[in-house]
BAMI-688988 format. One record per atom (N, C-alpha, C): residue in three letters; x, y, z. Coordinates in steps of 0.05 Angstrom, whole numbers, plus 5000, padded with zeros to 4 digits. Atoms other than C-alpha are relative to their C-alpha. Example, Ala and Ser with C-alpha at 12.3 -4.5 7.8 and 13.67 -1.06 7.14 Angstrom:
<atoms>
Ala501849765000
Ala524649105156
Ala501850245000
Ser498449764999
Ser527349795143
Ser498550225014
</atoms>
This chain:
<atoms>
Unk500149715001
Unk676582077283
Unk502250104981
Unk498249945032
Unk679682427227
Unk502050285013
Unk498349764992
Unk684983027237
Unk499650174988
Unk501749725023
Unk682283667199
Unk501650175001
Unk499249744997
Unk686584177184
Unk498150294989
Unk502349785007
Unk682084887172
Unk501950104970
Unk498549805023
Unk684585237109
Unk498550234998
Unk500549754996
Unk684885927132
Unk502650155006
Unk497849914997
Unk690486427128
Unk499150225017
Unk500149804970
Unk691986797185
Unk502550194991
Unk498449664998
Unk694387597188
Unk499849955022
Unk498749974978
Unk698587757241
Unk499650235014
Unk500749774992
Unk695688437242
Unk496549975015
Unk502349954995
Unk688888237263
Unk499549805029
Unk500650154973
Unk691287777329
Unk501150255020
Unk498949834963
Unk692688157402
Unk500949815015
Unk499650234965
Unk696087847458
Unk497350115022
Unk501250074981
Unk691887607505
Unk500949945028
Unk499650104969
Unk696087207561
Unk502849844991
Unk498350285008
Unk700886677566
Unk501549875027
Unk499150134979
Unk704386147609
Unk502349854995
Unk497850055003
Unk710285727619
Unk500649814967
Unk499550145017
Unk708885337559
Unk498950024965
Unk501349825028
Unk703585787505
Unk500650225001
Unk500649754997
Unk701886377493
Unk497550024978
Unk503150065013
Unk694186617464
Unk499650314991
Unk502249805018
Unk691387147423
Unk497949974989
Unk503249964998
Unk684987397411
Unk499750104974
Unk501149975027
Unk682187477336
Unk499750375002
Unk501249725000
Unk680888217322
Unk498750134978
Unk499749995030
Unk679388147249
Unk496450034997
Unk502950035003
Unk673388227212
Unk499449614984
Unk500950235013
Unk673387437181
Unk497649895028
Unk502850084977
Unk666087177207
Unk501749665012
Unk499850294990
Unk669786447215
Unk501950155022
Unk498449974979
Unk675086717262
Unk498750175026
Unk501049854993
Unk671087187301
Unk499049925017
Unk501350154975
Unk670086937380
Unk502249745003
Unk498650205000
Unk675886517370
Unk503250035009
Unk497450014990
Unk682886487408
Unk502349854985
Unk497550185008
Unk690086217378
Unk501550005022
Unk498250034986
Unk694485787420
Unk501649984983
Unk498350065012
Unk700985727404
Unk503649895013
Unk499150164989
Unk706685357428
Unk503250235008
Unk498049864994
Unk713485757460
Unk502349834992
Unk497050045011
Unk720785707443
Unk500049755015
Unk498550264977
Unk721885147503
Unk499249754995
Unk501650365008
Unk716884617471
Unk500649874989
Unk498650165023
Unk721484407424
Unk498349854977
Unk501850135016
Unk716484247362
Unk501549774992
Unk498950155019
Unk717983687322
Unk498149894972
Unk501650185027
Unk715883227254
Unk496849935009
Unk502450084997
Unk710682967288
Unk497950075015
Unk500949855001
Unk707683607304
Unk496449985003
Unk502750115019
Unk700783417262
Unk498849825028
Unk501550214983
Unk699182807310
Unk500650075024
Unk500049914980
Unk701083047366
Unk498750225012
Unk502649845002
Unk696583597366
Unk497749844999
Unk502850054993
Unk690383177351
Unk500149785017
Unk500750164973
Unk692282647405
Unk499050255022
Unk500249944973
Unk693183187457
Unk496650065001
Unk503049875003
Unk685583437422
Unk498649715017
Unk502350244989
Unk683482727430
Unk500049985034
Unk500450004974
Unk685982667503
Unk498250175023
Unk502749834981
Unk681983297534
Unk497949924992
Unk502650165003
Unk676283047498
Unk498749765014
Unk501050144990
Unk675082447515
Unk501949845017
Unk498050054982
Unk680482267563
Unk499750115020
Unk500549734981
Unk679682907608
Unk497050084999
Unk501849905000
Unk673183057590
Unk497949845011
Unk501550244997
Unk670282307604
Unk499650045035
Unk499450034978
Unk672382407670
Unk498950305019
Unk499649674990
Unk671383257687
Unk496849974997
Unk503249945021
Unk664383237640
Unk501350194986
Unk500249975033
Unk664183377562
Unk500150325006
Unk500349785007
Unk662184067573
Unk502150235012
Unk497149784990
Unk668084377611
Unk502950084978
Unk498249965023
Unk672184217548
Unk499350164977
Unk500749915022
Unk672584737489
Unk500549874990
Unk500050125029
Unk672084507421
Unk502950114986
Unk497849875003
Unk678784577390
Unk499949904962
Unk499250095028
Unk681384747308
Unk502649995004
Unk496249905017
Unk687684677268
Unk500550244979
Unk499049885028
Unk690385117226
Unk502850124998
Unk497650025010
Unk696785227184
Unk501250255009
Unk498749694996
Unk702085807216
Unk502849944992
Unk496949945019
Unk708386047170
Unk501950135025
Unk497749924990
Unk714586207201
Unk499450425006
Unk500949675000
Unk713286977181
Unk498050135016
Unk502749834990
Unk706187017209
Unk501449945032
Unk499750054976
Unk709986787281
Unk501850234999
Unk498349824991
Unk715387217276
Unk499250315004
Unk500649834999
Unk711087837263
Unk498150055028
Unk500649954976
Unk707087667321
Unk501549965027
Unk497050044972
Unk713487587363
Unk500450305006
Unk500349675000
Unk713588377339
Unk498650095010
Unk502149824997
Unk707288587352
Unk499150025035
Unk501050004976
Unk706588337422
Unk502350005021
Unk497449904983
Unk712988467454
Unk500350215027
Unk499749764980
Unk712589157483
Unk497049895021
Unk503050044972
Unk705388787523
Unk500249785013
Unk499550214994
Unk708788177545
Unk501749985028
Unk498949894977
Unk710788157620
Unk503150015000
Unk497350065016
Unk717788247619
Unk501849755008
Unk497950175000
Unk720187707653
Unk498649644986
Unk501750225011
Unk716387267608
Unk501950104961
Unk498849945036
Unk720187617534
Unk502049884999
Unk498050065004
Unk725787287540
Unk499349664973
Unk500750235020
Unk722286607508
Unk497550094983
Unk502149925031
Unk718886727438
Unk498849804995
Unk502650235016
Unk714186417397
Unk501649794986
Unk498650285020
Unk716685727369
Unk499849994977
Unk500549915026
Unk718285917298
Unk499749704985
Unk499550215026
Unk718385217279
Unk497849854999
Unk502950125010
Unk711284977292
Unk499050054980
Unk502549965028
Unk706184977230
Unk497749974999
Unk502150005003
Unk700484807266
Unk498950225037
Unk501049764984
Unk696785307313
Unk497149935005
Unk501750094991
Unk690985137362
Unk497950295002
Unk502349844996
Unk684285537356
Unk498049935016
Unk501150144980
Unk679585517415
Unk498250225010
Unk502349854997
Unk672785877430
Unk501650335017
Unk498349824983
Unk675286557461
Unk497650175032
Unk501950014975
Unk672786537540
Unk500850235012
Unk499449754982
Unk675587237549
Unk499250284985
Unk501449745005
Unk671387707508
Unk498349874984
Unk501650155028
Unk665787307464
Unk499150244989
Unk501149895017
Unk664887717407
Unk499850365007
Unk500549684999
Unk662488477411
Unk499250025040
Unk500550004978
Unk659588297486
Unk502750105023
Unk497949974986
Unk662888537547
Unk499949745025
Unk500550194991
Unk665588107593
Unk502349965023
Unk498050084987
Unk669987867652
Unk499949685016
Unk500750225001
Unk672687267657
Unk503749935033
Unk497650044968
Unk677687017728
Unk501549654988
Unk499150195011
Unk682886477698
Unk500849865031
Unk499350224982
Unk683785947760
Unk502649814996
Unk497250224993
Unk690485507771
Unk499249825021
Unk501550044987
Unk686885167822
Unk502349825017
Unk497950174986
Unk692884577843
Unk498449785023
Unk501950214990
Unk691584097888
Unk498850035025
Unk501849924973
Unk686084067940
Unk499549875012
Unk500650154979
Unk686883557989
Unk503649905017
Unk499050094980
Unk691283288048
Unk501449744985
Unk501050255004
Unk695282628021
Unk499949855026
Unk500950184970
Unk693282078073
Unk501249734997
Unk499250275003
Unk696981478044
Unk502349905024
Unk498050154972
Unk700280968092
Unk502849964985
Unk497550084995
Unk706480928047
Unk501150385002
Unk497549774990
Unk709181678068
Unk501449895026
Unk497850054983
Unk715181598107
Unk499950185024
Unk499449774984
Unk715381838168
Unk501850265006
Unk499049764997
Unk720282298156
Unk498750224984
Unk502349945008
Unk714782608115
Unk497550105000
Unk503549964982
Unk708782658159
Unk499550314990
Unk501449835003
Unk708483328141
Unk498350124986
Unk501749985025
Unk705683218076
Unk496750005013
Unk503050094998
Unk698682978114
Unk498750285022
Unk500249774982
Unk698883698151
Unk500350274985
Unk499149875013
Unk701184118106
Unk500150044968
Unk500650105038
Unk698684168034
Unk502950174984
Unk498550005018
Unk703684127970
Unk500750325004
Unk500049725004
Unk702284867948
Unk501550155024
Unk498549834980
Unk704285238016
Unk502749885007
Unk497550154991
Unk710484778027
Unk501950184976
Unk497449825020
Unk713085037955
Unk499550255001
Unk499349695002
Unk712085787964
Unk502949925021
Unk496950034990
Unk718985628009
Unk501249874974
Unk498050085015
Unk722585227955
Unk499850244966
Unk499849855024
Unk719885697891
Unk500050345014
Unk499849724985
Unk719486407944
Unk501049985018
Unk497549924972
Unk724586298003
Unk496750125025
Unk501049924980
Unk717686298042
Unk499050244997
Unk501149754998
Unk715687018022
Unk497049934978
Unk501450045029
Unk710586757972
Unk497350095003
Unk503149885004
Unk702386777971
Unk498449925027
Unk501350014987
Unk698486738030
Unk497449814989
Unk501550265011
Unk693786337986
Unk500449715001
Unk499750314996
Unk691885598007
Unk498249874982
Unk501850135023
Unk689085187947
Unk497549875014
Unk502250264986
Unk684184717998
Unk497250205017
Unk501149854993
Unk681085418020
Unk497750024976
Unk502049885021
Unk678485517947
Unk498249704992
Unk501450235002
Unk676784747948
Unk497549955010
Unk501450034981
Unk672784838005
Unk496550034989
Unk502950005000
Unk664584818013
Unk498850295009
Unk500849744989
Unk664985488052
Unk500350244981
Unk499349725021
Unk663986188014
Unk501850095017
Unk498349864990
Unk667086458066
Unk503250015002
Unk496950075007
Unk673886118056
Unk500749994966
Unk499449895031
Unk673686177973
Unk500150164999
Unk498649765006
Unk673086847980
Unk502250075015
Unk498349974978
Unk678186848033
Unk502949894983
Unk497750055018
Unk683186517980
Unk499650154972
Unk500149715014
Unk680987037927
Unk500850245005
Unk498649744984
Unk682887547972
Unk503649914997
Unk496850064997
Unk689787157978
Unk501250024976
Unk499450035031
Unk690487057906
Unk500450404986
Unk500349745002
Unk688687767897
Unk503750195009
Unk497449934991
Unk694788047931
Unk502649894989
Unk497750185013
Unk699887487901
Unk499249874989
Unk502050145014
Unk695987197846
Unk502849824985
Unk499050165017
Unk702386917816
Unk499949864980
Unk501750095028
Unk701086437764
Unk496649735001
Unk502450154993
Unk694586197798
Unk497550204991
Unk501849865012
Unk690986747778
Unk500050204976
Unk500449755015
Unk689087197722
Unk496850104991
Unk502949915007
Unk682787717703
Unk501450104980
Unk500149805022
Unk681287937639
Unk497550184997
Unk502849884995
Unk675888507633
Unk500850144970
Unk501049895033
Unk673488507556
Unk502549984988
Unk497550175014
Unk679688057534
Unk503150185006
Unk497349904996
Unk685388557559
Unk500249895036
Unk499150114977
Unk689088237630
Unk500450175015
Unk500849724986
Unk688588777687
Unk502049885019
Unk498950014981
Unk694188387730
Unk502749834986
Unk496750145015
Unk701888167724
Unk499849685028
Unk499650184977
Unk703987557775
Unk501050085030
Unk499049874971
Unk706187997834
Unk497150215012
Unk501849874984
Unk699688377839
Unk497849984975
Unk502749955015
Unk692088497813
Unk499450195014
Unk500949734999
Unk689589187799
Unk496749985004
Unk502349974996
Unk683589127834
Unk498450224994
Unk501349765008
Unk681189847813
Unk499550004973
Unk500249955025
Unk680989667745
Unk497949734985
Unk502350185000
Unk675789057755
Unk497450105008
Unk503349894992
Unk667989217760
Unk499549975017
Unk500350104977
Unk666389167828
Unk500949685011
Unk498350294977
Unk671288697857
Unk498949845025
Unk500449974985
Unk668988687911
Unk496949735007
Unk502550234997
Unk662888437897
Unk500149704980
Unk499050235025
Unk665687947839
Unk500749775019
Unk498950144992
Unk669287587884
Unk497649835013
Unk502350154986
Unk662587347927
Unk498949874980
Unk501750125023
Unk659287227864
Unk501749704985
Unk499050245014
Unk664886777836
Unk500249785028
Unk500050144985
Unk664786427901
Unk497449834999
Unk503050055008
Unk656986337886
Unk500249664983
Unk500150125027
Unk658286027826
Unk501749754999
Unk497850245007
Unk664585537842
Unk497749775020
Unk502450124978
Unk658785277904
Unk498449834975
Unk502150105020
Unk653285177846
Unk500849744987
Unk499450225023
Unk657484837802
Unk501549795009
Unk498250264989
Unk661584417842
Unk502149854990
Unk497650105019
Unk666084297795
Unk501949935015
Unk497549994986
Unk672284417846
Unk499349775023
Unk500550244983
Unk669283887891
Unk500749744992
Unk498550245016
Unk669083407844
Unk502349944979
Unk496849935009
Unk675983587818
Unk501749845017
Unk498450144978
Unk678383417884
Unk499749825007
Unk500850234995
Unk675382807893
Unk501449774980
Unk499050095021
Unk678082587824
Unk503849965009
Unk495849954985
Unk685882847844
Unk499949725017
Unk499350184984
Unk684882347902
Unk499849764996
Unk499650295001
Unk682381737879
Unk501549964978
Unk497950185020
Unk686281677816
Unk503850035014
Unk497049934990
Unk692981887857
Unk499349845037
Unk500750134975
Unk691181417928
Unk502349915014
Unk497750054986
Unk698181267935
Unk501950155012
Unk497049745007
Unk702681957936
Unk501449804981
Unk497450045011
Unk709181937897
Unk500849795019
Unk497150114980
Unk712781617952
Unk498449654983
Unk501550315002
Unk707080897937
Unk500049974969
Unk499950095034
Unk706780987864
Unk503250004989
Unk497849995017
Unk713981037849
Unk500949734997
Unk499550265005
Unk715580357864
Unk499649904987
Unk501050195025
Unk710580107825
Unk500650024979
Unk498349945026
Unk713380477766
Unk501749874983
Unk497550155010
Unk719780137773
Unk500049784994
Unk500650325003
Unk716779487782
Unk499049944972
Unk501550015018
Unk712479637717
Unk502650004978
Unk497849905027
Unk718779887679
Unk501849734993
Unk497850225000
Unk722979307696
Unk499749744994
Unk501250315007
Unk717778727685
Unk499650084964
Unk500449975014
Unk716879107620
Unk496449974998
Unk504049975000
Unk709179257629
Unk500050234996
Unk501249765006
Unk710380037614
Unk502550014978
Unk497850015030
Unk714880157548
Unk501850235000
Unk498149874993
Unk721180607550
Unk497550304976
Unk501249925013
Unk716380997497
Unk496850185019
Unk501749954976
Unk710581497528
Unk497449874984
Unk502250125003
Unk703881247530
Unk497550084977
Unk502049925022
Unk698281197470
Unk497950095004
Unk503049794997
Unk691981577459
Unk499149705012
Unk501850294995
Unk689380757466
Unk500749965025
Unk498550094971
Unk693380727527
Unk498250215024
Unk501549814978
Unk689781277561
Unk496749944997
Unk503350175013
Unk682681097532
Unk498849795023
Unk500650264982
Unk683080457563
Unk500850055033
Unk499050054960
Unk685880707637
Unk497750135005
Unk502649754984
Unk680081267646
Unk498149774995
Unk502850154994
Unk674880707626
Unk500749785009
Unk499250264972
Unk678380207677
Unk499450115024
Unk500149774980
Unk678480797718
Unk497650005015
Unk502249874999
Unk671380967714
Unk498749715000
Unk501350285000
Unk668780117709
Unk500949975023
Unk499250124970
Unk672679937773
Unk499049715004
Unk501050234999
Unk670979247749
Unk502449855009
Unk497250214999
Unk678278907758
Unk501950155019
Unk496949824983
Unk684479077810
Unk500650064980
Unk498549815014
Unk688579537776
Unk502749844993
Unk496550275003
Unk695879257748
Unk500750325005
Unk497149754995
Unk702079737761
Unk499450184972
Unk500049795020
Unk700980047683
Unk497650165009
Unk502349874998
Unk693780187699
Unk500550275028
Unk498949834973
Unk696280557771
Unk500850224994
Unk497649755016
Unk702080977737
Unk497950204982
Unk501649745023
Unk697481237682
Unk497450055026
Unk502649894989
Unk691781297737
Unk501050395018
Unk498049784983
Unk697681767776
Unk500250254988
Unk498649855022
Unk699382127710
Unk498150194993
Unk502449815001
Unk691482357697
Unk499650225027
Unk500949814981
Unk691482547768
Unk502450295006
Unk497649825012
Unk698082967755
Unk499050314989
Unk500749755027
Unk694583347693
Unk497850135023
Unk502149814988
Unk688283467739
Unk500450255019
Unk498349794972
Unk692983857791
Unk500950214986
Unk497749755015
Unk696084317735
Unk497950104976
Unk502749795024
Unk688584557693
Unk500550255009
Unk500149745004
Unk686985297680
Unk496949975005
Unk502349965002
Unk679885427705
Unk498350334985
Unk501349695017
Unk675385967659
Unk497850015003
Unk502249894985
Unk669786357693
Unk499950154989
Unk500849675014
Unk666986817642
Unk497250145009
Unk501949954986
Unk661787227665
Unk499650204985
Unk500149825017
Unk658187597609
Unk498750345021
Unk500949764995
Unk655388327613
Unk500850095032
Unk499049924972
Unk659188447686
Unk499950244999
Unk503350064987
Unk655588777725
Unk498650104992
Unk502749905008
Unk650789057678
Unk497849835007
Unk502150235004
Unk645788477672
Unk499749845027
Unk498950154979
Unk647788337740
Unk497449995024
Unk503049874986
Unk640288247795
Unk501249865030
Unk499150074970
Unk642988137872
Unk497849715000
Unk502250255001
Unk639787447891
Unk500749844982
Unk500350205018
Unk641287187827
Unk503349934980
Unk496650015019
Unk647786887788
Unk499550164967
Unk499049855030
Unk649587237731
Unk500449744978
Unk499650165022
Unk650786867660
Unk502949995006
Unk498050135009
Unk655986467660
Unk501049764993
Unk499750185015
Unk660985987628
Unk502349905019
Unk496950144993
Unk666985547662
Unk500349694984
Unk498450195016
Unk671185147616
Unk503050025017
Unk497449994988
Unk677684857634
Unk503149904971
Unk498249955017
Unk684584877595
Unk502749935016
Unk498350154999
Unk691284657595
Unk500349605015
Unk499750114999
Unk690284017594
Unk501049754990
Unk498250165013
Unk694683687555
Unk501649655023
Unk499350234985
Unk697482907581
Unk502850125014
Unk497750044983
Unk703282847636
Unk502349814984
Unk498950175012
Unk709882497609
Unk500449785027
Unk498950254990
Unk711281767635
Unk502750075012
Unk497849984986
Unk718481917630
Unk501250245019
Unk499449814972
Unk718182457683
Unk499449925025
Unk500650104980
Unk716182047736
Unk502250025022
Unk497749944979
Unk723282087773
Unk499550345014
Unk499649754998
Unk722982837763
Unk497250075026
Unk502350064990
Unk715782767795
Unk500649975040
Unk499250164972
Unk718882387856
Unk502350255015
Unk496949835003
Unk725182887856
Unk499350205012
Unk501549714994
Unk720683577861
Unk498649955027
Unk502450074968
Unk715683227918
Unk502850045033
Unk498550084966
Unk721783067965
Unk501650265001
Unk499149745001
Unk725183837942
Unk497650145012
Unk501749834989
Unk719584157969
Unk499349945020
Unk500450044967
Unk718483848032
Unk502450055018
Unk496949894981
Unk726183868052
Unk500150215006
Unk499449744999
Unk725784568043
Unk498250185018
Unk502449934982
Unk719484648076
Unk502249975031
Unk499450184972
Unk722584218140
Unk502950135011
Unk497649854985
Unk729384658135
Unk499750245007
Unk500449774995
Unk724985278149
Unk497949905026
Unk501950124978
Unk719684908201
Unk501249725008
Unk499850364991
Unk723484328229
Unk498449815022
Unk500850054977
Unk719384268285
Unk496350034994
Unk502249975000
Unk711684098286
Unk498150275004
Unk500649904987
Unk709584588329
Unk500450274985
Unk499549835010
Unk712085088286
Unk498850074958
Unk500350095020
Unk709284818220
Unk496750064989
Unk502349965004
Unk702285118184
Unk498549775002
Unk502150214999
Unk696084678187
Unk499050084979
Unk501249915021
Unk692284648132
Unk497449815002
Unk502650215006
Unk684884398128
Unk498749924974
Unk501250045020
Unk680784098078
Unk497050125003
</atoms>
């Protein structure tokens, strides 16, 4: 596969902010060029630290959602992604332009003046002249773990899912009433029941856009300013049922992660120390070959194949799900789903050498859990 850069110059006057997160930020074309037109720019923030090898690093991470992430999710949840060349100038003007619309506790980190290449990617939050609303998903992880190496001082992990443990270590406990394994679930009545939660403290699990402008910050969603909410919310429940996608998300999370942290770290060390994983992070070939070991299940697994099986199931815990839902609710006939599209995003690879950090965050968020619920009896349940 070849690496293409587009040769197309980009005005700074004809992008809008769109959104952004701890690690992009995306605008939406507004121009009249027919090639750009339905098409989003990512672009990388101050904290990513670009470097030289910029260029390839970009079309690994392309190659990895492709056919890395995508081998595994299905082809069609992945957009199609370009390159193209961005000057220092054309970043800094859109560091101007989108300032005064950028939440504020999000301006402090700018656009990374020192990248040159800039990701273009179908745009799932207004196609074209159509109207449209589209519900961005954080989804996290949706199961119980069950492995025999948690420690018993631990147990609470198999009672108490990840997500509600860290609203105490990232909110002192005041955080979202939203339980990720609710929106996992088979029942409408509990997806919309974590849409409602999300709704109220959507944090960075949720965002709507209605006709490419974002109608909510991370502390709340302006439900008066979405087309019948109300009824959106049943309908996207409809729709996550149909497609099943989030089922078999969760099913994925579990078997490539079967050990927790606590069972895979070992093996890590064991891998690191026999020299079977390289102080170096892992190759596009390196990942290639674990998803179609993954997916053959012809041979036990070795300690490298494990770690990278840990590392996919990592990325699968930290996607962006995109539910666009054209002509809302014009085109809309009770009884029947509406047109729509779900693609998924941020899915760029996990690093190798974060694996401590990995181990580090799991046992910070349960302590903290356990120094606010020390006692069973006092401790949420959480179902699958």
């Amino acid at each position: 596969m070849e690496f293409k850069l587009q040769d197309i110059s980009l005005d700074a006057s004809e992008w809008s902010y769109s959104g952004e997160g701890n690690m992009k930020i995306v605008f939406s074309y507004t121009g009249n060029d027919f090639k750009l037109a339905g098409w989003l720019l990512r672009l990388d923030k101050a904290n990513n630290h670009s470097s030289s090898s910029e260029q390839h690093k970009r079309y690994e991470n392309s190659i990895f959602s492709t056919h890395v992430i995508g081998s595994l999710t299905g082809p069609s949840y992945i957009l199609p992604q370009k390159f193209v060349p961005v000057t220092p100038l054309f970043l800094t003007q859109l560091n101007q332009r989108c300032l005064a619309v950028r939440p504020a506790h999000r301006v402090h980190v700018l656009i990374d003046l020192a990248q040159q290449i800039g990701v273009l990617m179908p745009n799932m939050l207004k196609p074209g002249n159509e109207s449209a609303v589209t519900v961005e998903l954080k989804p996290k992880w949706g199961y119980l773990p069950t492995s025999s190496h948690i420690c018993a001082a631990n147990e609470v992990k198999r009672r108490v899912c990840r997500y509600c443990m860290h609203q105490y270590l990232k909110h002192q406990g005041k955080g979202s009433e939203f339980c990720p394994l609710d929106l996992f679930s088979t029942s409408q009545d509990r997806i919309v029941r974590a849409l409602d939660c999300l709704a109220q403290s959507p944090q960075n699990n949720l965002r709507v856009f209605v006709d490419g402008i974002i109608v909510n910050t991370d502390d709340s969603l302006d439900t008066c300013k979405i087309p019948q909410w109300d009824l959106l919310k049943h309908v996207l429940a409809q729709i996550l049922l149909q497609e099943q996608f989030l089922i078999k998300l969760r099913q994925l999370q579990k078997s490539l992660d079967p050990l927790d942290i606590e069972g895979i770290y070992p093996i890590y060390q064991r891998a690191v120390a026999n020299g079977k994983l390289a102080d170096c992070e892992p190759s596009i070939d390196d990942w290639l070959q674990a998803v179609e070991q993954f997916r053959s299940q012809t041979t036990c697994p070795t300690d490298k194949q494990m770690v990278l099986q840990f590392l996919l199931s990592t990325v699968l815990k930290d996607i962006s799900v995109l539910i666009m839902i054209k002509q809302w609710p014009h085109h809309y006939t009770p009884g029947q789903l509406p047109e729509y599209r779900i693609a998924i995003v941020d899915t760029e690879p996990k690093k190798l050498s974060k694996m401590p950090k990995y181990l580090e965050r799991y046992q910070s968020i349960v302590s903290t859990y356990l120094k606010h619920h020390p006692h069973p009896s006092s401790q949420k349940q959480c179902y699958e």
